[in-house]
N, C-alpha and C positions, 0 to 999 in steps of 0.2 A: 813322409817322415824323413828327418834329416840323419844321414848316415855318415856320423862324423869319425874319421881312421886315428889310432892313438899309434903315439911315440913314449914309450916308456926311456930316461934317460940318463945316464948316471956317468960321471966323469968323463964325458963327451961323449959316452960309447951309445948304440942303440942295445938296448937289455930289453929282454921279457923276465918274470917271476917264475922259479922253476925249482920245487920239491923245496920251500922254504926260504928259497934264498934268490940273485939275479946271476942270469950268464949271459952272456953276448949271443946278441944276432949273429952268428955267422953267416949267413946269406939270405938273400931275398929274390924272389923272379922279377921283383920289379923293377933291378936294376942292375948290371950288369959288374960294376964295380963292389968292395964292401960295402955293407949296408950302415954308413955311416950316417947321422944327423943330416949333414950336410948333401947329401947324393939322395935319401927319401922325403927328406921335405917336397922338395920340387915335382917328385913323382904324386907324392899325395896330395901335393895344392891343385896339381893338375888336372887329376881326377874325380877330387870332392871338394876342393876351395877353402879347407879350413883342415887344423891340426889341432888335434886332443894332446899337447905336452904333458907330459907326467913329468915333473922335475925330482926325481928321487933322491939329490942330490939335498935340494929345498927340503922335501920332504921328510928327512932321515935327521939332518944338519944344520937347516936352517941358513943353506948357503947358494940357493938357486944358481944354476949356471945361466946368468946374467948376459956375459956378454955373445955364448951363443944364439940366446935367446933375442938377443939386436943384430944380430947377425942375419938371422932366420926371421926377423919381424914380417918382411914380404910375404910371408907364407901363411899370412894370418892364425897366429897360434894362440889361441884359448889355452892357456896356462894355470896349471895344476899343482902349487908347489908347496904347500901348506903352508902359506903366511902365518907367522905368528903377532904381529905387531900391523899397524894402520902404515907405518914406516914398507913393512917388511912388503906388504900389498903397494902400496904406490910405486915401488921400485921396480913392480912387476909392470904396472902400466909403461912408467919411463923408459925401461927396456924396448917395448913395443909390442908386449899383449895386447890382443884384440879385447879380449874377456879373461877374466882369471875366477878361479875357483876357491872359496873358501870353505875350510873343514872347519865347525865347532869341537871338535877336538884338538883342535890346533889353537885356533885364538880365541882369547876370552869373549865371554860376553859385551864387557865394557867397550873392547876394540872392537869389534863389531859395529856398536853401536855408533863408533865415534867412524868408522869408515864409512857408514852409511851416509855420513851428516857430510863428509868432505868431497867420496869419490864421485868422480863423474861419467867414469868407465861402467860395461858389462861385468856384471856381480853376480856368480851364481854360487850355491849353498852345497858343499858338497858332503854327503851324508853317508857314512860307513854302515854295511849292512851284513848280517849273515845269514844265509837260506832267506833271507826277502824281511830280517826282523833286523830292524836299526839298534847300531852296539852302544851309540850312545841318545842317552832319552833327552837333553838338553835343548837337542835340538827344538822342541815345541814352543819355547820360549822367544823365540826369533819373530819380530816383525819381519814376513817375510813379500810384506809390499813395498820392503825395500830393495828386493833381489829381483831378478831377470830369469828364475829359473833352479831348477834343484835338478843336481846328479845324486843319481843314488849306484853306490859301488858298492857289490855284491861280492863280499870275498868268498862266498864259499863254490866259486867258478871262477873266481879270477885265474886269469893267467893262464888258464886251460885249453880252452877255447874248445871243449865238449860239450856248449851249450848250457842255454838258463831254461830251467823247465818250467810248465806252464803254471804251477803251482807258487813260485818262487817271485815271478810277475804281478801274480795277482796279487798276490800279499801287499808284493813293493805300496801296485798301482792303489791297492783298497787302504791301507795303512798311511801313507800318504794324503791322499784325499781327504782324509778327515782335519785335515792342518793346514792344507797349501792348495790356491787354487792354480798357483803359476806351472810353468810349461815343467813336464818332467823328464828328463833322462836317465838310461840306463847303461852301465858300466859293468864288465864284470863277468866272464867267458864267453861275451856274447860271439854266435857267428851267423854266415846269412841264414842258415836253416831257420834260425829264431827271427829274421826282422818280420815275417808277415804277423806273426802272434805278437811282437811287441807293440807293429802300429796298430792291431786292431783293439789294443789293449786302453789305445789311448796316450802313449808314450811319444812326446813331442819328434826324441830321437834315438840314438842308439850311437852308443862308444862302440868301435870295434878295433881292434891290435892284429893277434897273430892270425885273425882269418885271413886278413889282408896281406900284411907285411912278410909275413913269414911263407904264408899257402896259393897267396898271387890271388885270393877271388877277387871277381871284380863284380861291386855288390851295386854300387850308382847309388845314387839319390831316387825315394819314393816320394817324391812330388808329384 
């Protein structure tokens, strides 16, 4: 199972989610300097070979931080920024995402439809959920043999990193399956205590943030 490390990211800063709101990393054991973009990328391409971008910037705005994002392209980042336009997604490629993540909350159906027909990147469907029940039902409507794969992000653990209980998975994993047979991921307090119940769940891979970045574990690749 692939165990992919997130960067949550906002006005250059490294952020985590915290009692509603974002506050800065103050520090990481993974590296000795501040725990800025530029100083954890390299640590985490190092160790796991790809980066979960969260562009909250993107996300919030509608104005992804672009040119760090070409800055950082070496470090393979799967970018997360809530496109809202077929435009808004290609500019994520052109910067130098490997994959980028779209919310149907974020862009229409019709855009959707039309970035399917053009893009030629890694497409993956990213799906808001609470206690393991998706917040919006739109999503079922997605030809999703056009995508590479669905995240499912669980906010009722995000940002916590107390762990996804085993009831909250299943839901994801059984709810899910009735719609999509493409690879799934999970996003959303995970930490290592939960990767062996996520892989045997069936879960292609696993987002993980402040296990990582914040608490030093060193979780590897379940391959």
């Amino acid at each position: 199972m692939k165990i992919i490390p997130v960067m949550h990211v906002l006005d250059g800063a490294l952020v985590r989610y915290d009692d509603g709101g974002w506050a800065a990393v103050g520090e990481s054991p993974l590296v000795d300097e501040k725990p800025t973009p530029r100083f954890i990328a390299p640590a985490l391409f190092e160790s796991y070979g790809e980066i979960y971008w969260v562009d909250v910037d993107g996300q919030k705005k509608n104005e992804p931080q672009l040119d760090i994002i070409k800055k950082l392209s070496p470090y393979n980042l799967w970018v997360d920024a809530s496109p809202r336009t077929v435009e808004d997604a290609m500019d994520l490629f052109v910067a130098g995402a490997s994959k980028i993540t779209i919310r149907p909350s974020a862009m229409p159906a019709s855009e959707l439809s039309e970035l399917f027909e053009f893009a030629d990147g890694d497409i993956y469907i990213g799906l808001e959920t609470m206690d393991g029940e998706p917040l919006f039902r739109n999503f079922t409507s997605i030809d999703f043999g056009y995508v590479n794969g669905v995240v499912a992000v669980d906010y009722g653990a995000s940002g916590k990193a107390r762990g996804i209980s085993d009831a909250v998975l299943k839901r994801l994993m059984e709810g899910l399956r009735r719609y999509v047979s493409v690879p799934i991921y999970v996003a959303g307090g995970v930490r290592g205590a939960d990767l062996a119940r996520i892989e045997s769940l069936g879960f292609e891979g696993a987002m993980v943030g402040t296990s990582i970045i914040e608490r030093g574990e060193r979780l590897g690749n379940r391959n």
